[in-house]
C-alpha positions as a Markdown table, in Angstrom:
| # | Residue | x | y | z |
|---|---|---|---|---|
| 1 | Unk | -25.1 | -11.6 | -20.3 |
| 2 | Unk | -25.8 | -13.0 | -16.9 |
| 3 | Unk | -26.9 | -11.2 | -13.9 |
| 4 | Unk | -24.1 | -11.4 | -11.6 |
| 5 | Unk | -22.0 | -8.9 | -10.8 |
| 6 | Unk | -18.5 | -7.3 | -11.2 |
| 7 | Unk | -16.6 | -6.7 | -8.6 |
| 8 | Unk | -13.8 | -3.4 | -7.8 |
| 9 | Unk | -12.0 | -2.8 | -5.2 |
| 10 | Unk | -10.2 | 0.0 | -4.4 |
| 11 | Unk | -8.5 | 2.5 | -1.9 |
| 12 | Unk | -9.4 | 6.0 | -1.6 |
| 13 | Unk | -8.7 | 9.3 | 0.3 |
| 14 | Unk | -10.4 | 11.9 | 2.0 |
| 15 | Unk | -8.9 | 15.3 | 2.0 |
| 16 | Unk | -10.1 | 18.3 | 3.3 |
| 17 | Unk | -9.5 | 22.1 | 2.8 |
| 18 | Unk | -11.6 | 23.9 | 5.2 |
| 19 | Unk | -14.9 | 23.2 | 3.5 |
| 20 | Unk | -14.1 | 22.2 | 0.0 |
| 21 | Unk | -13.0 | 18.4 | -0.4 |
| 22 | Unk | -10.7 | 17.0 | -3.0 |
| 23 | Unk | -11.8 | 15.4 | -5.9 |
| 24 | Unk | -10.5 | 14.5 | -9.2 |
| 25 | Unk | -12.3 | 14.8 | -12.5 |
| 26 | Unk | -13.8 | 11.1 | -13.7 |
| 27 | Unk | -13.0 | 10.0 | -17.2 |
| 28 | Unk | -13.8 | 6.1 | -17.3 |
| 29 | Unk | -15.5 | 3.6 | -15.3 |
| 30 | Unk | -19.7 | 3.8 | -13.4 |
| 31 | Unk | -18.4 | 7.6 | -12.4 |
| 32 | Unk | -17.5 | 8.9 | -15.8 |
| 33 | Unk | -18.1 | 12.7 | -15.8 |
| 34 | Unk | -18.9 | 13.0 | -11.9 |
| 35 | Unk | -16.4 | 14.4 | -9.0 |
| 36 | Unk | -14.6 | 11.0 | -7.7 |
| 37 | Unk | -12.3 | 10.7 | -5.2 |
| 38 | Unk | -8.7 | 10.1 | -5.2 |
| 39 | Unk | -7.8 | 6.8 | -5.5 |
| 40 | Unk | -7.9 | 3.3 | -7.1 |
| 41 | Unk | -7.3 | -0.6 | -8.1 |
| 42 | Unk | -4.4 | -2.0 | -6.6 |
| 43 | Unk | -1.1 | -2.9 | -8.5 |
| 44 | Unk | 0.1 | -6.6 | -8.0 |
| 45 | Unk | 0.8 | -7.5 | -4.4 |
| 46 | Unk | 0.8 | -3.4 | -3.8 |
| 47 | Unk | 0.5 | -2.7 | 0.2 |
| 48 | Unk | -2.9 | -1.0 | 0.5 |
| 49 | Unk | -0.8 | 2.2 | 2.0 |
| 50 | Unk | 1.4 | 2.3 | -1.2 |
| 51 | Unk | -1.8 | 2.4 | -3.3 |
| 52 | Unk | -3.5 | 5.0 | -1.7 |
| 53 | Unk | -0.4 | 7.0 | -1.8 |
| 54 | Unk | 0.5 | 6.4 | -5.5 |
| 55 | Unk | -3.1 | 6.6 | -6.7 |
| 56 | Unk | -3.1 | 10.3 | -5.0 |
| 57 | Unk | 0.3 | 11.5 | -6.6 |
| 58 | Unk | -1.0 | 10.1 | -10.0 |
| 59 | Unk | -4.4 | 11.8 | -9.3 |
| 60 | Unk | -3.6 | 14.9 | -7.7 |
| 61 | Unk | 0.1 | 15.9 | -8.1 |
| 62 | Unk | -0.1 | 15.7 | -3.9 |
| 63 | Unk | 2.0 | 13.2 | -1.7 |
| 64 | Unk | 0.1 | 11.9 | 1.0 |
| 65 | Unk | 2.4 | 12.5 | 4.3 |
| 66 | Unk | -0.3 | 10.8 | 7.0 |
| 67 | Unk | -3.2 | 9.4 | 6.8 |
| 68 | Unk | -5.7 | 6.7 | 9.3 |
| 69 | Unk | -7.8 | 4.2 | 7.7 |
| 70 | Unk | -11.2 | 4.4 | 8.3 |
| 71 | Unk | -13.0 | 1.4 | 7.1 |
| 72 | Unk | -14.3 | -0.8 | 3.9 |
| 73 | Unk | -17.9 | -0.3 | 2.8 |
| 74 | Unk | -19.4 | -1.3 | -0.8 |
| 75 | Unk | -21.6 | 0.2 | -3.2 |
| 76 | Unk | -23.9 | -1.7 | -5.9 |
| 77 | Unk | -26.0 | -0.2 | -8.5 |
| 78 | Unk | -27.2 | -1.5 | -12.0 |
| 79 | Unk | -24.3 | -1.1 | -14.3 |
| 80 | Unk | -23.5 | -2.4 | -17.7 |
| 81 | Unk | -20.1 | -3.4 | -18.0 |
| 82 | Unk | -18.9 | -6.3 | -20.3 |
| 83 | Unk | -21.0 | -9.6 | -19.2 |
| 84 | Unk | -22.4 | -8.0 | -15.9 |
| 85 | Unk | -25.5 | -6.4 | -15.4 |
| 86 | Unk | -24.8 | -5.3 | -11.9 |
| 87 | Unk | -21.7 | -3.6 | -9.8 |
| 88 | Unk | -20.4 | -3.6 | -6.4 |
| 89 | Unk | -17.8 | -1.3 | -5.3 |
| 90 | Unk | -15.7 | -2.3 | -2.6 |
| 91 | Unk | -13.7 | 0.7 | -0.9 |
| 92 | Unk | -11.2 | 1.2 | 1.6 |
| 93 | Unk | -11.4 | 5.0 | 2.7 |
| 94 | Unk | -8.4 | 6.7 | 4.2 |
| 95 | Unk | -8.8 | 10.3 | 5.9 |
| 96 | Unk | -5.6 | 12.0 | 4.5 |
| 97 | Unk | -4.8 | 14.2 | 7.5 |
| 98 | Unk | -1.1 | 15.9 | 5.7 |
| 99 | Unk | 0.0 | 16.7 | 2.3 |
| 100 | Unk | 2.2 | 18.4 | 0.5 |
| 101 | Unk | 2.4 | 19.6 | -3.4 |
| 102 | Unk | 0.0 | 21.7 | -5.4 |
| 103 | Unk | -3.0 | 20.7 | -6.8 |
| 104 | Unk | -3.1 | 19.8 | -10.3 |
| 105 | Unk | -6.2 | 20.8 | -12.6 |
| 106 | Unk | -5.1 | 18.8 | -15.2 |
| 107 | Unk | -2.7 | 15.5 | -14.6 |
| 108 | Unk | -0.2 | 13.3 | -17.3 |
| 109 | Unk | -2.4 | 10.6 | -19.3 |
| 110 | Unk | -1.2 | 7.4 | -19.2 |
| 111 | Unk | -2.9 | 3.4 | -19.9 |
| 112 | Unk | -5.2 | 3.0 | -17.0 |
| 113 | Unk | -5.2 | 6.6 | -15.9 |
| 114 | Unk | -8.9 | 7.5 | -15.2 |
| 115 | Unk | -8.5 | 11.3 | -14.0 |
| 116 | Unk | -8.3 | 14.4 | -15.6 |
| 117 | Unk | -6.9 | 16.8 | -12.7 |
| 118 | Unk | -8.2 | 17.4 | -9.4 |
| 119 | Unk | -9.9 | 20.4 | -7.8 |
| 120 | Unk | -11.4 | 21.5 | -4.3 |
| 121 | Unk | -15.1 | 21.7 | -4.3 |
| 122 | Unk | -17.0 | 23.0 | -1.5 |
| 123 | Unk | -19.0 | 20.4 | 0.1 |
| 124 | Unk | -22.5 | 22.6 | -0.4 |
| 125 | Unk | -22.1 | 22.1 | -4.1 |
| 126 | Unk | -21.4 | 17.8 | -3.9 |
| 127 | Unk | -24.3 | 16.0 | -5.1 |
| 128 | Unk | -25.8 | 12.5 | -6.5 |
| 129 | Unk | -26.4 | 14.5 | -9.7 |
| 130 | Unk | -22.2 | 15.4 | -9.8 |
| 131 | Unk | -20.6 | 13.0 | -7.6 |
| 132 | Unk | -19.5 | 9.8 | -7.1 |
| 133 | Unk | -21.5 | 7.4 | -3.9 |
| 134 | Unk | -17.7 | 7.6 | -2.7 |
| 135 | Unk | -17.5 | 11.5 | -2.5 |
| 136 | Unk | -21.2 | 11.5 | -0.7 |
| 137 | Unk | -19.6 | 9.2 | 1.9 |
| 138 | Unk | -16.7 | 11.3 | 2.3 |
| 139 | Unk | -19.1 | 14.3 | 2.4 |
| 140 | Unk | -21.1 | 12.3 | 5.2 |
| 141 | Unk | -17.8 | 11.8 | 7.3 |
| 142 | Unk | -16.6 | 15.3 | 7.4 |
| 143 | Unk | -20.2 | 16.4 | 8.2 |
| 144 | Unk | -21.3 | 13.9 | 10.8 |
| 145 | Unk | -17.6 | 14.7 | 12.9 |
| 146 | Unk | -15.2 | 12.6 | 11.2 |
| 147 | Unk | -17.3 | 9.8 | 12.1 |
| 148 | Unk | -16.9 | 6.9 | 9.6 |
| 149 | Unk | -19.9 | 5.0 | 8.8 |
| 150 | Unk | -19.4 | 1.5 | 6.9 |
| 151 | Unk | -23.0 | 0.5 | 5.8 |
| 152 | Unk | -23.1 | -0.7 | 2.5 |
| 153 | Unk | -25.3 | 1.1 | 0.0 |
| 154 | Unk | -27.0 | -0.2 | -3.1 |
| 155 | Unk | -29.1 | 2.4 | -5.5 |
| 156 | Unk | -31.5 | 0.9 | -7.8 |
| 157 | Unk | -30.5 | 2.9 | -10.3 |
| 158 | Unk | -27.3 | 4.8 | -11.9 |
| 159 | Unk | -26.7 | 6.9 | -14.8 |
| 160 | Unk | -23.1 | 7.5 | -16.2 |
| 161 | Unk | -22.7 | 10.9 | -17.1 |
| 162 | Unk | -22.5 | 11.7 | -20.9 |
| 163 | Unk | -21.8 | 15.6 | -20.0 |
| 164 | Unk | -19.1 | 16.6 | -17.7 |
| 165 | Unk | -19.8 | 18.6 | -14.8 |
| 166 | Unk | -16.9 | 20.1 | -14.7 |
């Protein structure tokens, strides 16, 4: 195994009710078992707007009507995956300002589908210890006034989840 490191990237949307954000349940990947946020890899030569709105529907059962891009940031943390030691997230955010559908709890399973069914959580409850770094940030925007901050983070440490907490 070597040290470098392997690389996501990724699109991703924000999207608040009152003072619960949407998240989807995490079945695979660094987030297994945490809240994540709605989202994902991009198909080949996908528009980064036709991923974020696909990766929602599949996620969520909701079609994204408008959204604004906020920015790109990264995460890295110590990982095990295949050869790599190490992984860095990078993540395109998108504030999802309409929708329309209902929210589905549980979602159709599929190769490459890594959510079980979204729910609102209400911000007070979304922490390191059940969330993704990508809901904290979107947890940090809504609280700091819509306000998008793009500093990378790195943790020295991460733990995927054997036990849901869901």
């Amino acid at each position: 195994m070597t040290d470098k490191y392997h690389r996501a990237f990724g699109v991703y949307g924000i999207m608040q009710q009152q003072e619960k954000l949407i998240v989807i349940k995490k079945r695979g990947g660094p987030y297994t078992n945490r809240y994540d946020l709605p989202g994902g890899s991009l198909e080949d030569g996908e528009k980064l707007t036709d991923a974020i709105e696909r990766e929602i529907y599949e996620e969520t059962g909701l079609t994204a009507l408008e959204m604004v891009q906020l920015g790109i940031t990264s995460f890295r943390y110590p990982w095990d995956y295949q050869e790599w030691h190490f992984n860095q997230h990078l993540c395109v955010f998108y504030q999802i300002k309409k929708w329309q559908g209902q929210l589905q709890e549980t979602v159709k399973q599929f190769a490459g589908q890594d959510s079980l069914g979204a729910v609102a959580v209400p911000l007070t409850q979304l922490t390191l210890a059940n969330s993704s770094p990508l809901v904290l940030k979107a947890k940090e925007f809504i609280q700091n006034n819509y306000q998008f901050n793009p500093a990378d983070q790195t943790f020295g440490a991460w733990s995927v989840l054997t036990k849901s907490v869901y």
